[in-house]
KOLGU-4560 file (N, C-alpha, C; in nm, 3 decimals, padded with zeros to 5 digits):
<recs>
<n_xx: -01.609 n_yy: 00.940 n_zz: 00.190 ca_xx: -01.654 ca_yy: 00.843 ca_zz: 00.094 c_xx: -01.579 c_yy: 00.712 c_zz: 00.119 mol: A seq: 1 type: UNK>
<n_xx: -01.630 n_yy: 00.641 n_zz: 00.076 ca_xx: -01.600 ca_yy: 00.453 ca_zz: 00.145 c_xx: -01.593 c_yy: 00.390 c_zz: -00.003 mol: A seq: 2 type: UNK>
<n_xx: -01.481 n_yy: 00.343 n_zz: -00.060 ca_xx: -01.482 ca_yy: 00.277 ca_zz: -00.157 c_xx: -01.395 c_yy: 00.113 c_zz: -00.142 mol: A seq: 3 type: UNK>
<n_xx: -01.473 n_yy: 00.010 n_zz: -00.188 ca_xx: -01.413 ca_yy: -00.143 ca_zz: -00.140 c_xx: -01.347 c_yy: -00.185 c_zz: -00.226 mol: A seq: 4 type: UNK>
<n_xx: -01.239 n_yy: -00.258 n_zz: -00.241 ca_xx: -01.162 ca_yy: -00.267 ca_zz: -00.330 c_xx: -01.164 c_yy: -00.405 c_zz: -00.322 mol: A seq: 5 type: UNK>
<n_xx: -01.193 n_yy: -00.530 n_zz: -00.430 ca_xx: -01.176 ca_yy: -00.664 ca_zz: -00.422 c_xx: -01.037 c_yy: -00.681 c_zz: -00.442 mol: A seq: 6 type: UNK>
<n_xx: -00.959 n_yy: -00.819 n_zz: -00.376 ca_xx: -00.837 ca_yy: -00.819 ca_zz: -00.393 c_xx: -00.865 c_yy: -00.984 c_zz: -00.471 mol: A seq: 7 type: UNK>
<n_xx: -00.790 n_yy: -01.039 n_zz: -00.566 ca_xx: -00.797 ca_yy: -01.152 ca_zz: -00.627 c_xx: -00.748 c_yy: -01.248 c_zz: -00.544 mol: A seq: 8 type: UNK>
<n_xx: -00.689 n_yy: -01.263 n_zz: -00.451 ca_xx: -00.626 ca_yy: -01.381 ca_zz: -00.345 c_xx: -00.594 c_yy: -01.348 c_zz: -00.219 mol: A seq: 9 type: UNK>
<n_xx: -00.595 n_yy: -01.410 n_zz: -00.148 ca_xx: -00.525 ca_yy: -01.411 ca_zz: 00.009 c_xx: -00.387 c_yy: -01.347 c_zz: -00.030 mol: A seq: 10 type: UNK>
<n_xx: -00.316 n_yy: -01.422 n_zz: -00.085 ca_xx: -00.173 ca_yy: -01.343 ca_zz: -00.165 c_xx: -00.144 c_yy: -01.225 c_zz: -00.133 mol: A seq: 11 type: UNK>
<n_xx: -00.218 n_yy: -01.180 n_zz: -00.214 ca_xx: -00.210 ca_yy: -01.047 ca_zz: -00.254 c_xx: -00.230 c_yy: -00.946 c_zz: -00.126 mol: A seq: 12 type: UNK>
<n_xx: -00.316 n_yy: -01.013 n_zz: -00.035 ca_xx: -00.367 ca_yy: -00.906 ca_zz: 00.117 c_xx: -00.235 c_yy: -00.932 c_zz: 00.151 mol: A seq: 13 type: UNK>
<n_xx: -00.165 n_yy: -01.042 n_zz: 00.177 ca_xx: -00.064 ca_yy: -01.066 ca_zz: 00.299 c_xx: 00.007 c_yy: -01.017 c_zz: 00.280 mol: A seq: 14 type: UNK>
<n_xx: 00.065 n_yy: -00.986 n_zz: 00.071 ca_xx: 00.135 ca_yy: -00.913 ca_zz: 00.071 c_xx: 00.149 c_yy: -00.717 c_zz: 00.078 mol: A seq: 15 type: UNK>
<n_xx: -00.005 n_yy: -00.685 n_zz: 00.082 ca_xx: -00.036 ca_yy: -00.539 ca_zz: 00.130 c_xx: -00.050 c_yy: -00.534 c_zz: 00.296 mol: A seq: 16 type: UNK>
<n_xx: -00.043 n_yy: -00.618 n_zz: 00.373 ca_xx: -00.004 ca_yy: -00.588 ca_zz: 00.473 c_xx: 00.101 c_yy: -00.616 c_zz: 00.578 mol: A seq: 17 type: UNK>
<n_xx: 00.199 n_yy: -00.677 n_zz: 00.443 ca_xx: 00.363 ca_yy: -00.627 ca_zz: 00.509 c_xx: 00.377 c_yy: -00.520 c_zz: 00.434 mol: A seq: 18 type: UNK>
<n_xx: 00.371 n_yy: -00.478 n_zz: 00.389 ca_xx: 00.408 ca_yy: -00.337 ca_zz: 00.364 c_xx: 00.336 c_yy: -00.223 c_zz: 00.394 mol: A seq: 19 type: UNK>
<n_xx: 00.204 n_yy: -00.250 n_zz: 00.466 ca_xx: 00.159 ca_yy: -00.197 ca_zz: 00.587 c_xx: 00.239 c_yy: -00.203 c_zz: 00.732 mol: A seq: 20 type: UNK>
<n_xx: 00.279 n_yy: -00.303 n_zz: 00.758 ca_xx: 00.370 ca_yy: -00.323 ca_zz: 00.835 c_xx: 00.526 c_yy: -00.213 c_zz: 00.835 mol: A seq: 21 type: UNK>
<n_xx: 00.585 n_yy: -00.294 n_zz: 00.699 ca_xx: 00.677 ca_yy: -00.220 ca_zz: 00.706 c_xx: 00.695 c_yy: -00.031 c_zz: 00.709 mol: A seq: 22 type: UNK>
<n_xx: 00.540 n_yy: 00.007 n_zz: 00.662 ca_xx: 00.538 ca_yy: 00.159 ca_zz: 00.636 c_xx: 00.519 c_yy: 00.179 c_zz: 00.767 mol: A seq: 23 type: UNK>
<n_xx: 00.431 n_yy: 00.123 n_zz: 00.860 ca_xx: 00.459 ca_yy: 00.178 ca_zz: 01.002 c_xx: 00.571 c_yy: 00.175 c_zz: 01.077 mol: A seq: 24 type: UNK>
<n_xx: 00.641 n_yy: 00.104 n_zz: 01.084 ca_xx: 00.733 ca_yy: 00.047 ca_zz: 01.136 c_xx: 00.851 c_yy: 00.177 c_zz: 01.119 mol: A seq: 25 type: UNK>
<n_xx: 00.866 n_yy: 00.177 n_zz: 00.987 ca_xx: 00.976 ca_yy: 00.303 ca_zz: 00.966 c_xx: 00.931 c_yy: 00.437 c_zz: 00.989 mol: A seq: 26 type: UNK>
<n_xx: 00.786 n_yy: 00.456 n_zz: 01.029 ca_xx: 00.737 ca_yy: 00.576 ca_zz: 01.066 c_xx: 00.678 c_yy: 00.548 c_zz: 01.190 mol: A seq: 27 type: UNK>
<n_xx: 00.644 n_yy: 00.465 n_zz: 01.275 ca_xx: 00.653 ca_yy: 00.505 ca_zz: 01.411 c_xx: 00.504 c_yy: 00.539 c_zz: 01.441 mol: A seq: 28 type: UNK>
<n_xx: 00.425 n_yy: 00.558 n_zz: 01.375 ca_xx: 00.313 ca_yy: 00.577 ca_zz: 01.364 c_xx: 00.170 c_yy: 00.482 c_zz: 01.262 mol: A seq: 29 type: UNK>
<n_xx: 00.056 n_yy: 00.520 n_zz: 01.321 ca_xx: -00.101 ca_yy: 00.410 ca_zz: 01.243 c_xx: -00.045 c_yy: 00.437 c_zz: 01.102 mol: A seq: 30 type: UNK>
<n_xx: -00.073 n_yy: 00.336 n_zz: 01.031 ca_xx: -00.096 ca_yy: 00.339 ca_zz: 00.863 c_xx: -00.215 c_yy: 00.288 c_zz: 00.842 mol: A seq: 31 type: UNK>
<n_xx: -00.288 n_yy: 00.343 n_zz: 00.739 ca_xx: -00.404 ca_yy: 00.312 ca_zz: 00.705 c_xx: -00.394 c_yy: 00.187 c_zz: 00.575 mol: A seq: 32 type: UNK>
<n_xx: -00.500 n_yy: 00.143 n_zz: 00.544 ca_xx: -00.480 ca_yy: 00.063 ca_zz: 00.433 c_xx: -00.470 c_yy: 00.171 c_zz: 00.300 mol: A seq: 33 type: UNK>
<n_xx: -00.535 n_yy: 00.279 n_zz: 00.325 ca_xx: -00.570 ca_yy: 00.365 ca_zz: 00.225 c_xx: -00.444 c_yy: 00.475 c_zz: 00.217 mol: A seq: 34 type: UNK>
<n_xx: -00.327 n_yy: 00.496 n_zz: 00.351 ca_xx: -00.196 ca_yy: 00.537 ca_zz: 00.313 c_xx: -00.101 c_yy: 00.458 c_zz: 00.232 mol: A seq: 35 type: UNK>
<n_xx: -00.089 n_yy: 00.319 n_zz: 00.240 ca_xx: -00.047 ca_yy: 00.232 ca_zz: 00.185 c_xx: -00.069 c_yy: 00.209 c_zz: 00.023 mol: A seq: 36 type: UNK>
<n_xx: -00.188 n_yy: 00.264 n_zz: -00.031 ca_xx: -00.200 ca_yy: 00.209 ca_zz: -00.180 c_xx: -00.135 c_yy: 00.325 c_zz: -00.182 mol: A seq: 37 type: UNK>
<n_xx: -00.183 n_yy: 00.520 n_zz: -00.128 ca_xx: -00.145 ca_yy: 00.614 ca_zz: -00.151 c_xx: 00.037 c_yy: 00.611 c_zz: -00.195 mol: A seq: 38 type: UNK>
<n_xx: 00.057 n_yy: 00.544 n_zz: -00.114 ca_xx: 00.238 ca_yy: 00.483 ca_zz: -00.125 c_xx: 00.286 c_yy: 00.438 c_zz: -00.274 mol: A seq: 39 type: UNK>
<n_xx: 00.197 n_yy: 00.295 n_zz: -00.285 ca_xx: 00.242 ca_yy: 00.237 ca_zz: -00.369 c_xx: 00.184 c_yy: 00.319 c_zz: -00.490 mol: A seq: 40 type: UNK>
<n_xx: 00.098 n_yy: 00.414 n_zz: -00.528 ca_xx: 00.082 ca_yy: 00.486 ca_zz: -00.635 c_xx: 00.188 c_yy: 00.572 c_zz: -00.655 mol: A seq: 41 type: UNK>
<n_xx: 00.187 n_yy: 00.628 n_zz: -00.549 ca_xx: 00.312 ca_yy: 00.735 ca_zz: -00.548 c_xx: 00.466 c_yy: 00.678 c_zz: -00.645 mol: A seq: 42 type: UNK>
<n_xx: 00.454 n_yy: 00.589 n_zz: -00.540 ca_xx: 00.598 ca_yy: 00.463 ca_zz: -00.641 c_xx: 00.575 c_yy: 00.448 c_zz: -00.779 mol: A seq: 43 type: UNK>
<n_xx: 00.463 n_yy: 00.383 n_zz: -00.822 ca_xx: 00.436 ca_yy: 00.344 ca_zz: -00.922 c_xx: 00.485 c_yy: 00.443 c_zz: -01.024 mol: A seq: 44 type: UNK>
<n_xx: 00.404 n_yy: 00.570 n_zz: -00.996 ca_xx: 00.410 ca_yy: 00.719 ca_zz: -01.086 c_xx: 00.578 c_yy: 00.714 c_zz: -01.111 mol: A seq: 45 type: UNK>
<n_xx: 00.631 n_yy: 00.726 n_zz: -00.999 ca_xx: 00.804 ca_yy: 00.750 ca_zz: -00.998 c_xx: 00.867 c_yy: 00.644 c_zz: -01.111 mol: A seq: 46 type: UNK>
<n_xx: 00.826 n_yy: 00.528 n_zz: -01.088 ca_xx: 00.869 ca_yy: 00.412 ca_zz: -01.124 c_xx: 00.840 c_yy: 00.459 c_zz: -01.285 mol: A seq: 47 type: UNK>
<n_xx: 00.765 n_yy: 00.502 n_zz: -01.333 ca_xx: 00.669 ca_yy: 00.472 ca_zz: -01.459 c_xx: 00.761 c_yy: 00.628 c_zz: -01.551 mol: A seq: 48 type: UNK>
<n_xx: 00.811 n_yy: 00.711 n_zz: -01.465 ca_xx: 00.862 ca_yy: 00.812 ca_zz: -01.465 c_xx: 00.997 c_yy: 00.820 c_zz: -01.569 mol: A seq: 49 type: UNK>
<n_xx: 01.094 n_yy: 00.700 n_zz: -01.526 ca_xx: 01.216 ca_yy: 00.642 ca_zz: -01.534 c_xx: 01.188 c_yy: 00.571 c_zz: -01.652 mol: A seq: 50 type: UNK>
<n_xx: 01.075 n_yy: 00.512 n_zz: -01.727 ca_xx: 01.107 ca_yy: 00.388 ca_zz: -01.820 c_xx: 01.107 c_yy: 00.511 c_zz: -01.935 mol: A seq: 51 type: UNK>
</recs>
């Protein structure tokens, strides 16, 4: 399944793909755009965990 996600600014991409960047980078291996939100949800949950 193929789902498109609008992003509100240029901003906002450049900043999802340094941290596309950076997730490959420390793993050595492809990142998808769609491992990357998987990431930042993951965080989020953790994050949301703590308050």
């Amino acid at each position: 399944m193929v789902k498109t996600i609008r992003l509100a600014n240029d901003d906002l991409h450049t900043e999802l793909l340094k941290i596309q960047g950076r997730i490959q980078a420390e793993s050595g291996e492809f990142t998808s755009m769609d491992d990357v939100i998987q990431k930042l949800v993951k965080c989020y949950k953790k994050f949301q965990k703590r308050i």
